[in-house]
C-alpha positions in Angstrom: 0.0 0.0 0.0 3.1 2.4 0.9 4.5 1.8 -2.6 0.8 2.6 -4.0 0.5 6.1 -2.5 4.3 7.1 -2.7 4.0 6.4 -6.6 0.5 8.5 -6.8 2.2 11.1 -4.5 4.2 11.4 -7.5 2.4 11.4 -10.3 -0.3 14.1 -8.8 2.7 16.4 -8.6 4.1 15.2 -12.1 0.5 16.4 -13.0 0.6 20.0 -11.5 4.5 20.6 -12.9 3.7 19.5 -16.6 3.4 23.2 -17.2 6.6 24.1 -15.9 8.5 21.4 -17.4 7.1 22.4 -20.8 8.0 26.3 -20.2 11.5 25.4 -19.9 11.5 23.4 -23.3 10.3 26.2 -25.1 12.5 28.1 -23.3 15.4 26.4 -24.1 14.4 26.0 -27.6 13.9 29.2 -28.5 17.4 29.7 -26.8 18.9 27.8 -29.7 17.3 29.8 -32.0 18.6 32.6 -30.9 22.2 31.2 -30.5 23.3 31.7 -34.3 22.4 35.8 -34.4 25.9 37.2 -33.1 27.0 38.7 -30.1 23.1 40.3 -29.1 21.5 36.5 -30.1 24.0 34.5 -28.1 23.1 36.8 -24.8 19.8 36.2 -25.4 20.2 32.6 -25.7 21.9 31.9 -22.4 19.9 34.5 -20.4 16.3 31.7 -21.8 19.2 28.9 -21.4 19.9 30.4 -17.5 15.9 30.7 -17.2 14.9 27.3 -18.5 17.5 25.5 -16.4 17.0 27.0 -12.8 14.1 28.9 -12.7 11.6 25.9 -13.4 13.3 23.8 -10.4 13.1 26.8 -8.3 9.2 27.4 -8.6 8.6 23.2 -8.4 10.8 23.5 -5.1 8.7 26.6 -3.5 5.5 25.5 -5.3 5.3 22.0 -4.2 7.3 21.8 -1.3 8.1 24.6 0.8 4.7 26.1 -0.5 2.7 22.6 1.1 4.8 23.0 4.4 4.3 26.8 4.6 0.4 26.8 4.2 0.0 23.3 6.4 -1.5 21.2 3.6 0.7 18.3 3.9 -1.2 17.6 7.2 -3.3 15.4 4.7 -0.6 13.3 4.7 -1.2 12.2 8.5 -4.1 9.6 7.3 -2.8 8.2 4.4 -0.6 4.7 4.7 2.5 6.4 4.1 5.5 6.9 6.7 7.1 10.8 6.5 10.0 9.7 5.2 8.6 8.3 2.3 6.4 10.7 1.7 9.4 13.3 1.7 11.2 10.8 -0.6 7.9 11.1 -2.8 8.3 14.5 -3.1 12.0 14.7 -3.7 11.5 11.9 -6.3 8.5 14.1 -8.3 10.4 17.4 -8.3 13.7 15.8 -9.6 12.2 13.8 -12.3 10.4 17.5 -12.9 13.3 19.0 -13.2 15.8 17.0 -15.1 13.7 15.6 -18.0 13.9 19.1 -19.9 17.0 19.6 -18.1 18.1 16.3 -19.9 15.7 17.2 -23.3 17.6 20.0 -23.6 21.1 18.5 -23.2 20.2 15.8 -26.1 19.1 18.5 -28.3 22.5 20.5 -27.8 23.8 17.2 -28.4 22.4 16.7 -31.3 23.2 20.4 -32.2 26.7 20.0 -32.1 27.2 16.1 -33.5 24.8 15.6 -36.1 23.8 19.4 -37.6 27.4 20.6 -37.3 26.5 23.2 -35.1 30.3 25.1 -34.1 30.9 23.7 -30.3 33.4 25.9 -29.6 30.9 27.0 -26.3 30.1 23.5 -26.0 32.7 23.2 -22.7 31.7 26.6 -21.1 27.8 25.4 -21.7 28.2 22.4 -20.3 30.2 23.7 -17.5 27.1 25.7 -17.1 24.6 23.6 -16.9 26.1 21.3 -14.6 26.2 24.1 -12.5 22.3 25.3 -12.5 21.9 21.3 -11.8 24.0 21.9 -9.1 21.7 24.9 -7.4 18.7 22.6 -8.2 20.1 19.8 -5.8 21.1 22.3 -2.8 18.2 24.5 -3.1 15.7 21.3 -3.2 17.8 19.7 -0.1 17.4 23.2 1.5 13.3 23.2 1.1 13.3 19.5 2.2 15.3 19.1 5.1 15.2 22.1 7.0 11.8 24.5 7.7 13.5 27.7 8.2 12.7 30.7 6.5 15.7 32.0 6.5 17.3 28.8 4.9 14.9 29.4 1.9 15.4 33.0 2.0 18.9 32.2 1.9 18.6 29.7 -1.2 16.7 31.9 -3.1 19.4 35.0 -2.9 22.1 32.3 -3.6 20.2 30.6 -6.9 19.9 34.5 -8.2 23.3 35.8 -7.2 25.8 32.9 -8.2 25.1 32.7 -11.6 27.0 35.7 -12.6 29.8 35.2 -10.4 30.3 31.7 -12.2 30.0 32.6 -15.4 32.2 35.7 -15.1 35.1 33.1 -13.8 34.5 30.7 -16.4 34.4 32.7 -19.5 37.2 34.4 -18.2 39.6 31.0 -18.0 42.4 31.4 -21.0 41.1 27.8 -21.9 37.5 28.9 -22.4 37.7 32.3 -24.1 39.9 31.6 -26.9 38.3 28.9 -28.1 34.4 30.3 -28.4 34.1 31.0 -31.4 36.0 27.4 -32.0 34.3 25.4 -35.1 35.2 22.5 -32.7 35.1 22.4 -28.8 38.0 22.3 -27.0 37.8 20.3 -23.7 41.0 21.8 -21.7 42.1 19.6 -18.6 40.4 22.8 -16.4 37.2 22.3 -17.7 37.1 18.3 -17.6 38.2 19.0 -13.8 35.3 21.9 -13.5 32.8 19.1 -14.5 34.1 16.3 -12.7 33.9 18.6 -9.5 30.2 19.6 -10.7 29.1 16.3 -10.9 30.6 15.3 -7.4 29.3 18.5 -5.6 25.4 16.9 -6.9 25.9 13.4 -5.8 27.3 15.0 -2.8 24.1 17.3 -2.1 22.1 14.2 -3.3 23.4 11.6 -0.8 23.4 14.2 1.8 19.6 14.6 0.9 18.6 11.0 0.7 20.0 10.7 4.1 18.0 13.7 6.0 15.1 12.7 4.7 15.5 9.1 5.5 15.6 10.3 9.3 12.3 12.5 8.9 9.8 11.9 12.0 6.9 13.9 11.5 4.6 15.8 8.7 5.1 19.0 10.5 
């Protein structure tokens, strides 16, 4: 019966995100369209990129989590067959799948971009380096909205999510092995950027583990 209602848990908020999850499709698409039409075009396409890779994750998050334990309506929760750490899990598990399949849609289609239309990669490295990164400030900000109920903790996610972007991509474009190879026909993948998204990658499992953990050790609904 626990398996039942933690795999309806999910789907009901699979239900309620399909709007978001399509936004950042289009989002992203239109992004690519964008990409090919010189310096103004390529800002444009990684400000929709930016939006359609964080910004959809960070509304599921405040929506459907933080938003349910704010206004009191998980309380509903407390006669269903379901223990609170699996219905925390069930939440975690609906907003990540959520987020990453047009996080992952979009990925294949830059993919497909690059390998099959012979689209120039030469941003490929500093893209992907990129988007690692907004995965990254999905997994902390959706560990902050799960494991703790402060305010301040949300607050503090929030002003991160908006205010680390920048910062990162200032530093990256900035790297002699990024910025002269652009406007590369072909990507170059310097030793600093494979160790960039190695670290990426560790920094989410990290988060992810770290999440799977506190919510494995949640007591109540409240």
């Amino acid at each position: 019966m626990s398996r039942s209602i933690f795999w309806r848990i999910v789907r009901r908020d699979l239900q309620v995100s399909w709007i978001l999850m399509g936004t950042a499709v289009v989002l992203g698409i239109i992004a690519f369209v964008f990409a090919g039409h010189g310096k103004v075009g390529g800002f444009v396409s990684i400000l929709l990129l930016i939006c359609a890779g964080i910004a959809p994750g960070v509304f599921i998050c405040a929506l459907f989590i933080y938003g349910e334990r704010k206004d009191k309506s998980r309380l509903f929760s407390l006669s269903l067959p379901i223990s609170p750490a699996r219905y925390a899990m069930a939440k975690a598990t609906a907003a990540s799948i959520a987020y990453l399949m047009p996080w992952a849609a979009l990925a294949l289609l830059a993919l497909i971009g690059y390998t099959l239309l012979s689209v120039p990669s030469g941003a490929a490295p500093f893209m992907t380096a990129l988007w690692l990164y907004l995965l990254d400030l999905f997994c902390l900000f959706l560990c902050i909205t799960l494991v703790t109920d402060h305010e301040g903790w949300f607050t503090a996610g929030i002003v991160l999510v908006n205010t680390s972007i920048a910062p990162f991509m200032f530093f990256m474009q900035n790297l002699p092995s990024i910025s002269s190879h652009m406007n590369d026909a072909r990507a170059f993948w310097a030793p600093t950027v494979l160790t960039t998204i190695v670290i990426e990658i560790a920094i989410a499992a990290v988060i992810v583990a770290f999440t799977v953990y506190r919510i494995s050790r949640t007591r109540d609904f409240v």
